[in-house]
C-alpha positions in Angstrom: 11.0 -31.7 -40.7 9.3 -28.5 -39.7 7.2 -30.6 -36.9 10.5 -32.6 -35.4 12.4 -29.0 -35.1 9.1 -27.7 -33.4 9.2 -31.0 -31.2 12.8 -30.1 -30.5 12.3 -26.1 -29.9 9.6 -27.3 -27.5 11.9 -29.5 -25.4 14.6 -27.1 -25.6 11.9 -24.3 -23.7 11.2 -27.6 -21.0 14.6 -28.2 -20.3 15.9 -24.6 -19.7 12.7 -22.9 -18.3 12.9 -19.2 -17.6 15.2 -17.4 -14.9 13.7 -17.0 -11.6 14.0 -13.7 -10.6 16.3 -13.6 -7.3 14.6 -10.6 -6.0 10.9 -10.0 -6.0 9.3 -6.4 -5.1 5.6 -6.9 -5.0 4.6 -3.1 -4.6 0.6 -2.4 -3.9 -0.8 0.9 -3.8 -4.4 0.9 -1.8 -7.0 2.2 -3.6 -4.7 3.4 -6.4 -6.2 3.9 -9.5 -5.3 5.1 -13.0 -6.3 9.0 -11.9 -4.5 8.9 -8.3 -1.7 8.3 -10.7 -2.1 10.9 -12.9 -3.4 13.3 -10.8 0.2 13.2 -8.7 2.0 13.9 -11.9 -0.2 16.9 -13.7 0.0 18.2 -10.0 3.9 18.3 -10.1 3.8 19.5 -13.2 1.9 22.2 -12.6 3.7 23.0 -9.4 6.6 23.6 -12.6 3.9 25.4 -14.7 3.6 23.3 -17.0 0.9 21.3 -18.3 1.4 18.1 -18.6 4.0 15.1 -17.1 7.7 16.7 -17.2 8.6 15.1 -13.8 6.9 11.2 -13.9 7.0 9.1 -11.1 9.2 6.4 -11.3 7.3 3.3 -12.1 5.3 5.1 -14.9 8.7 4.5 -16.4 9.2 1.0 -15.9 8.4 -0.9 -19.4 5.8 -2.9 -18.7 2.1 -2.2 -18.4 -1.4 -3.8 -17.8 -4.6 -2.7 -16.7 -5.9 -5.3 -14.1 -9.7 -6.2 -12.7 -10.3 -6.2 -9.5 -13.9 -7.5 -8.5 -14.4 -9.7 -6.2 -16.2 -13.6 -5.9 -19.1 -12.0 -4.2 -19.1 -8.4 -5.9 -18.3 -6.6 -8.6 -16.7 -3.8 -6.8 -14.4 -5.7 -4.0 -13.4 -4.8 -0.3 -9.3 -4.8 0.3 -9.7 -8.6 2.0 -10.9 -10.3 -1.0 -8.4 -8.3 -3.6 -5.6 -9.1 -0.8 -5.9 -12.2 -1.5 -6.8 -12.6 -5.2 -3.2 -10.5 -5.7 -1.2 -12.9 -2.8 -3.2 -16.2 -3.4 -4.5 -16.3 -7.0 -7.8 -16.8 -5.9 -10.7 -15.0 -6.1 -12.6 -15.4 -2.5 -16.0 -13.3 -1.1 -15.4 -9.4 0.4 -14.3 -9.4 4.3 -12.2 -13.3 3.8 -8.5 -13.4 4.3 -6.3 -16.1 2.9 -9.4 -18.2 2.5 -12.2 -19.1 -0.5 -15.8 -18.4 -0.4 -16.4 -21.9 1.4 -13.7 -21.1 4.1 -10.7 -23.2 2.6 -7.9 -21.9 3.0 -5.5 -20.5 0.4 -1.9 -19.9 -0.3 0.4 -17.1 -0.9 2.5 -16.2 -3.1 5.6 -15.1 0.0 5.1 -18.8 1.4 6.2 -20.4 -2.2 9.1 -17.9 -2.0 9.3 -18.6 1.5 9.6 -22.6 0.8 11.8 -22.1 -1.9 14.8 -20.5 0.3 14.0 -17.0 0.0 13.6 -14.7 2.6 10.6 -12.5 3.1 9.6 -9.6 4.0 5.9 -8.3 5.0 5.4 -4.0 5.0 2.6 -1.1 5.2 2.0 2.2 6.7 -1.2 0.3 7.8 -1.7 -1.9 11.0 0.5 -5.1 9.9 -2.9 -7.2 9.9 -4.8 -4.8 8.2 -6.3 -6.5 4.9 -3.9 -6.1 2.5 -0.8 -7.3 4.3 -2.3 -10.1 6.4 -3.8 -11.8 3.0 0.0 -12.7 2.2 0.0 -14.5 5.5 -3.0 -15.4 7.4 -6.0 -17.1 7.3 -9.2 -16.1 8.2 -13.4 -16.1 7.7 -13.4 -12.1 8.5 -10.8 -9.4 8.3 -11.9 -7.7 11.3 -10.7 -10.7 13.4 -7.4 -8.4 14.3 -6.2 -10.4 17.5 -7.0 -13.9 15.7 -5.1 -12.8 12.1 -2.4 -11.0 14.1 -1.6 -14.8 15.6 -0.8 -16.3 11.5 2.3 -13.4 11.6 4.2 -15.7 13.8 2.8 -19.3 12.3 3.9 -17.7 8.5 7.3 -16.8 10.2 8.8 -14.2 8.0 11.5 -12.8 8.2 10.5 -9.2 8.4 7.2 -7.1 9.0 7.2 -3.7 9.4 4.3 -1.1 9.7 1.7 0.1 12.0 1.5 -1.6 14.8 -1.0 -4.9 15.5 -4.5 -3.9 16.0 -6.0 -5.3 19.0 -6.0 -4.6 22.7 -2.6 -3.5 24.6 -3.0 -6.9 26.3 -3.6 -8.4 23.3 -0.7 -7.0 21.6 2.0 -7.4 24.5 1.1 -11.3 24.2 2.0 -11.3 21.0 5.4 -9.0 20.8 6.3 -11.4 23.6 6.1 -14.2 22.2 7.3 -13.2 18.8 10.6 -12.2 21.2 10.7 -15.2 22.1 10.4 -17.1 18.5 13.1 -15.0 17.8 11.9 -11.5 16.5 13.8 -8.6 17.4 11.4 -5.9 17.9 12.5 -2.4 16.9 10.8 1.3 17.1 12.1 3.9 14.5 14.0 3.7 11.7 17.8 4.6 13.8 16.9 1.7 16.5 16.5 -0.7 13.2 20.2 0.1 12.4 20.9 -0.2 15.5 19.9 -3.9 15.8 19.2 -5.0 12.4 22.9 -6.8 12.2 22.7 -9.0 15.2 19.1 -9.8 14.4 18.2 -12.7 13.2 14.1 -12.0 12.3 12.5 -8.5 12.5 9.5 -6.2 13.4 10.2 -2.9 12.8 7.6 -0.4 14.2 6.8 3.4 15.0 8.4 4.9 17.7 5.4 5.6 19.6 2.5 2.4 19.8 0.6 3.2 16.4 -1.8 1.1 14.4 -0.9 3.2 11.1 2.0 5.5 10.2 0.6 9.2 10.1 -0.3 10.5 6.5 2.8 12.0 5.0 1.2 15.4 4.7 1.0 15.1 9.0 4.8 13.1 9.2 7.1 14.7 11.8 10.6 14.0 11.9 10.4 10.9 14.2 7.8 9.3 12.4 9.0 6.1 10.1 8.5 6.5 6.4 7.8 4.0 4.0 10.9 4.7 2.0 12.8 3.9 5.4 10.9 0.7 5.4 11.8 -0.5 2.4 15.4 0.5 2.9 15.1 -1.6 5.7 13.4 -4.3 4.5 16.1 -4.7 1.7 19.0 -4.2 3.7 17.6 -7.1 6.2 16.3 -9.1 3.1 19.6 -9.0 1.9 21.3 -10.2 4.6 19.1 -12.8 5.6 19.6 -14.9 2.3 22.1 -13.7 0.2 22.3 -17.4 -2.0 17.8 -17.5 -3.1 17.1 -14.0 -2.3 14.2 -12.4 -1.1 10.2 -11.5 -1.5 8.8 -8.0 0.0 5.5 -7.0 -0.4 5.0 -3.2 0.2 1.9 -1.5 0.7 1.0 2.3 0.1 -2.0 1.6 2.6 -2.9 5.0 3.2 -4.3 5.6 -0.5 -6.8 4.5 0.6 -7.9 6.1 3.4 -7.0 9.8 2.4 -9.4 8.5 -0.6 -12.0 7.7 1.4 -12.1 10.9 3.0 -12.3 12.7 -0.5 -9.0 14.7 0.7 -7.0 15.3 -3.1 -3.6 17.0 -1.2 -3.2 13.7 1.2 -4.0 11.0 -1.4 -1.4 13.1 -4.0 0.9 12.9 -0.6 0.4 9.4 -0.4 1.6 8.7 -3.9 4.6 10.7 -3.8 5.5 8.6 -0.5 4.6 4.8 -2.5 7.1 6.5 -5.3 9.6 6.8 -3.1 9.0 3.6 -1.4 9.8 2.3 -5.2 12.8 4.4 -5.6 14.9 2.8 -2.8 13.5 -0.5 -5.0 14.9 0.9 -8.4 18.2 1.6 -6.8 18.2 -1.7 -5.8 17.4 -2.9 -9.4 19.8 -0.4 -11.0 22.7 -2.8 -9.1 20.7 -6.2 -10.1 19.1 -6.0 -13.3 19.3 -9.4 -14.2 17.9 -11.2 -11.3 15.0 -8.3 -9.9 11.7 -8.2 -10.8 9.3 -4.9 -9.4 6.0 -5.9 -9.6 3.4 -2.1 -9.0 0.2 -2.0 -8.9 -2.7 -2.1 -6.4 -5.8 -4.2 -5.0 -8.8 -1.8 -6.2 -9.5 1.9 -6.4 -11.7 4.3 -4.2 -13.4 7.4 -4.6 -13.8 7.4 -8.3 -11.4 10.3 -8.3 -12.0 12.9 -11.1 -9.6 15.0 -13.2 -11.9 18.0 -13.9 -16.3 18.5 -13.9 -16.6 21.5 -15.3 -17.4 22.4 -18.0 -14.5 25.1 -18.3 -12.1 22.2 -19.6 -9.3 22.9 -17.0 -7.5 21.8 -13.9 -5.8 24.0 -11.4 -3.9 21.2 -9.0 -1.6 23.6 -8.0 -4.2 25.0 -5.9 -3.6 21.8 -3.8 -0.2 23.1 -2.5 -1.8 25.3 0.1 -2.9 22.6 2.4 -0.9 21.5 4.8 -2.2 18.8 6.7 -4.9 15.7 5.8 -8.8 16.2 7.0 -8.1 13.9 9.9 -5.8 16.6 11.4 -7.5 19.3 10.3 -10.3 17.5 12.4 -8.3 17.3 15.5 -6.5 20.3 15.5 -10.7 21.8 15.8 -11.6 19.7 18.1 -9.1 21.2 20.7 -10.5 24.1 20.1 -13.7 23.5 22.2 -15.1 27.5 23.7 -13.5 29.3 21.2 -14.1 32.3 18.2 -14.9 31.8 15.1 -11.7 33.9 13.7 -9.8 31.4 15.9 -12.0 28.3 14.0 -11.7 30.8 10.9 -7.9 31.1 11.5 -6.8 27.6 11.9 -8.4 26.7 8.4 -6.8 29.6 6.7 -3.4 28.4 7.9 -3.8 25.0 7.2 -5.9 24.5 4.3 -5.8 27.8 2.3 -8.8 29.1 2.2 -11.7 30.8 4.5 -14.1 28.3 6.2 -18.0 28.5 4.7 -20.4 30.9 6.9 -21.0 34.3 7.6 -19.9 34.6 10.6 -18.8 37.5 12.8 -14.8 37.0 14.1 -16.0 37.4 17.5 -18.7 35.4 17.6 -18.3 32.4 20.1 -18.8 28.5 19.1 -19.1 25.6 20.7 -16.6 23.0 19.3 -18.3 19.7 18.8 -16.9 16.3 17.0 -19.4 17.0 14.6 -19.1 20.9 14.1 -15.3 19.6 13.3 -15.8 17.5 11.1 -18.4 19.6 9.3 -16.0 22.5 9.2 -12.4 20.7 8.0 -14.7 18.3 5.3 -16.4 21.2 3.7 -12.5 22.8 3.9 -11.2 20.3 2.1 -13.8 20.0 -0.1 -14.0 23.5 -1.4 -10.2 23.3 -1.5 -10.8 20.2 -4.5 -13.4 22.2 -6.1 -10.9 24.9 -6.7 -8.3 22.5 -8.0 -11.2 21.3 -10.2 -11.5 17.8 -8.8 -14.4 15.9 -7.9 -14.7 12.2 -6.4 -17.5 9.9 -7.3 -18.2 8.4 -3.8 -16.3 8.0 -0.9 -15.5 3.9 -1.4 -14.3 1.9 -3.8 -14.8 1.4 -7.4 -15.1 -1.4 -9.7 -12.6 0.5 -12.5 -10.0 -1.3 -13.9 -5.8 -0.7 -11.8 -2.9 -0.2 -13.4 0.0 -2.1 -13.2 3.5 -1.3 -14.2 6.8 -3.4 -14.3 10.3 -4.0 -14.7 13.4 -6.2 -14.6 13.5 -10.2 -14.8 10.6 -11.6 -16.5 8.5 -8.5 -16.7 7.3 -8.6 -20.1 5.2 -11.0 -19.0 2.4 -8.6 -17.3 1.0 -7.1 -20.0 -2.4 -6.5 -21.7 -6.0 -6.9 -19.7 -5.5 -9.0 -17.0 -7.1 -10.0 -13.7 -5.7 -9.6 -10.4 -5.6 -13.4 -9.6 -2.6 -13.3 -12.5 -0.2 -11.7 -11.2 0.8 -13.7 -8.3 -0.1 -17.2 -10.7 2.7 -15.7 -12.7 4.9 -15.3 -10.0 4.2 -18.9 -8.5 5.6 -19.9 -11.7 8.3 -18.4 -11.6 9.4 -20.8 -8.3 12.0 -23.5 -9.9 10.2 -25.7 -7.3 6.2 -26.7 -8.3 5.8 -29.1 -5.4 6.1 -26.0 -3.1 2.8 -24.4 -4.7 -0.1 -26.1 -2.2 2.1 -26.1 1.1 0.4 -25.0 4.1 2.5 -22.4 6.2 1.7 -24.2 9.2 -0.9 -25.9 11.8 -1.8 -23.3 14.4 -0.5 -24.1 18.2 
């Protein structure tokens, strides 16, 4: 008896299945690990005075949890190519391949089953748009740093939406492109009051910074003009929305630029950049507030970098408040010295007081003339912003990635089902099974023209 009811139970699961979520956010932070995370909230709360996590970002809430590894077919500690595609694909391939295995065969994302199975889709960073990350959910490729080549596979995926920095190639190069995506049908669209603008009578879209950029400035840097990636996301949902309102819709969003204040060891951008992803994932959990039963918000990201750490001495402390007194990222920082060129070293001295917080290393007279350099600049606003984390009590283990485990948080429609150790390569297998139609799992997007 016991093994015909089991029979039975086990045909009932067959026939039913599982819902398929309607809506699919697939949010990935760049270089994003456990302490970037962390870090952003004992900052805030300190910022309260208060030790500890009274204001939490908003997908440390969501119910679900995992801690994910992230190495690579070829390494232990992987590059942004191959964990783009183990988290689109379900694949592991070598560091520096895109869309493809270690022998060059290509693979297949995640946004083409939901593309192929009605959905609409939707394609976003505050990166160039073929950087890594986003260009493993679409192209194809032996080598990330074929820009003009990957930028082509944006057009032969045919989304329905990308949005970002701009393509990185030439201008010649890139005008080639937009026109021909205009002529595919893309409406292309600079700044986030030209997108509503256009965005009703459009019927694909490319949204893009006002001015030609390949990335969106760091949010510590933003001005008023400059697109954010909670606008994007707006965007991208409103479109999304509107594009296939019967299957729904599949966005990807990257926090690229985790990454790259982690690489430059800069604490107050990287904290920045969280803070921006979080409210990327707020417009998201507005969304799923009105759609609980058919969304599913997917966080997490493709590695971490700089081995970020909460504290080295031996004084058992942090001061991250500290961190409040910069006001701009190392890159600027860099630039605003560099225009500088005959100068004084109060006027060098001056510029990092104001910006950073504290006085520039030396002892040096406020008359005394200096030569700006590139390198001098960059010596100066690194050693800044490297005093600055010493005195928030943060240290960083290298400037590049790490092999440490990601975290991963979730919510909504079929959620509970990321959870425990995992590897990257799962989380988009469990979302390909999620599609209602299997067949749609190996399609190619496409033969190149």
């Amino acid at each position: 008896m016991k093994k015909i009811l089991g029979t039975l139970l086990l045909l009932l699961v067959v026939a039913t299945g599982f819902a398929k979520p309607k809506y699919i956010f697939y949010f990935i932070g760049d270089g994003m690990g456990p302490s970037h995370v962390l870090a952003t909230e004992l900052y805030l709360g300190e910022l309260q005075g208060v030790i500890g996590r009274p204001q939490k970002l908003v997908f440390t809430q969501f119910p679900e949890s995992a801690f994910v590894t992230t190495f690579s077919a070829s390494n232990g500690v992987t590059d942004s190519a191959a964990s783009g595609t183990a988290l689109s694909t379900g694949s592991k391939t070598s560091n520096g391949r895109i869309g493809v295995d270690a022998d060059g065969n290509n693979l297949y994302s995640v946004a083409l089953n939901a593309k192929n199975s009605g959905m609409a889709v939707g394609i976003a960073t505050t990166v160039c748009i073929n950087h890594a990350t986003p260009s493993a959910f679409y192209a194809h490729n032996t080598s990330r740093h074929n820009y003009n080549d990957i930028a082509q596979w944006m057009l032969e995926a045919d989304y329905d939406f990308y949005a970002g920095g701009d393509a990185k190639c030439t201008s010649e190069q890139r005008n080639d492109l937009y026109g021909r995506a205009e002529k595919q049908g893309y409406t292309i669209v600079r700044g986030y009051d030209e997108y509503k603008a256009k965005a009703q009578k459009a019927d694909k879209m490319m949204l893009y910074q006002k001015r030609v950029a390949e990335e969106i400035p760091y949010t510590i840097d933003r001005t008023a003009d400059d697109l954010t990636l909670a606008q994007i996301t707006k965007a991208g949902i409103d479109f999304l929305s509107k594009k296939s309102k019967k299957e729904g819709f599949f966005m990807m969003v990257e926090g690229g630029k985790i990454d790259y204040a982690s690489h430059s060891d800069d604490a107050a951008t990287m904290i920045n950049e969280v803070l921006d992803f979080n409210a990327a994932i707020a417009e998201a959990f507005e969304f799923y507030k009105k759609h609980k039963d058919e969304t599913l918000i997917i966080v997490t990201a493709d590695h971490e970098t700089g081995g970020i750490v909460l504290g080295y001495t031996g004084e058992y402390k942090l001061n991250l408040k500290a961190l409040s007194s910069q006001k701009v990222s190392v890159d600027k920082l860099t630039a605003m010295l560099k225009e500088l060129k005959e100068t004084t070293w109060g006027n060098v001295a001056s510029i990092v007081k104001e910006n950073i917080g504290i006085e520039p290393r030396g002892n040096h007279k406020s008359d005394e003339e200096v030569t700006m350099t590139s390198d001098l600049a960059y010596k100066i606003a690194n050693e800044a912003i490297y005093d600055l984390d010493r005195k928030a009590l943060i240290s960083w283990a290298s400037g590049n990635h790490s092999g440490t485990f990601v975290p991963l948080f979730a919510i909504g429609e079929e959620a509970d089902r990321f959870n425990g150790v995992i590897d990257n390569t799962d989380i988009p297998l469990i979302i390909k099974s999620l599609f209602v139609d299997e067949k749609l799992k190996g399609r190619f997007c496409g033969k190149r023209k």
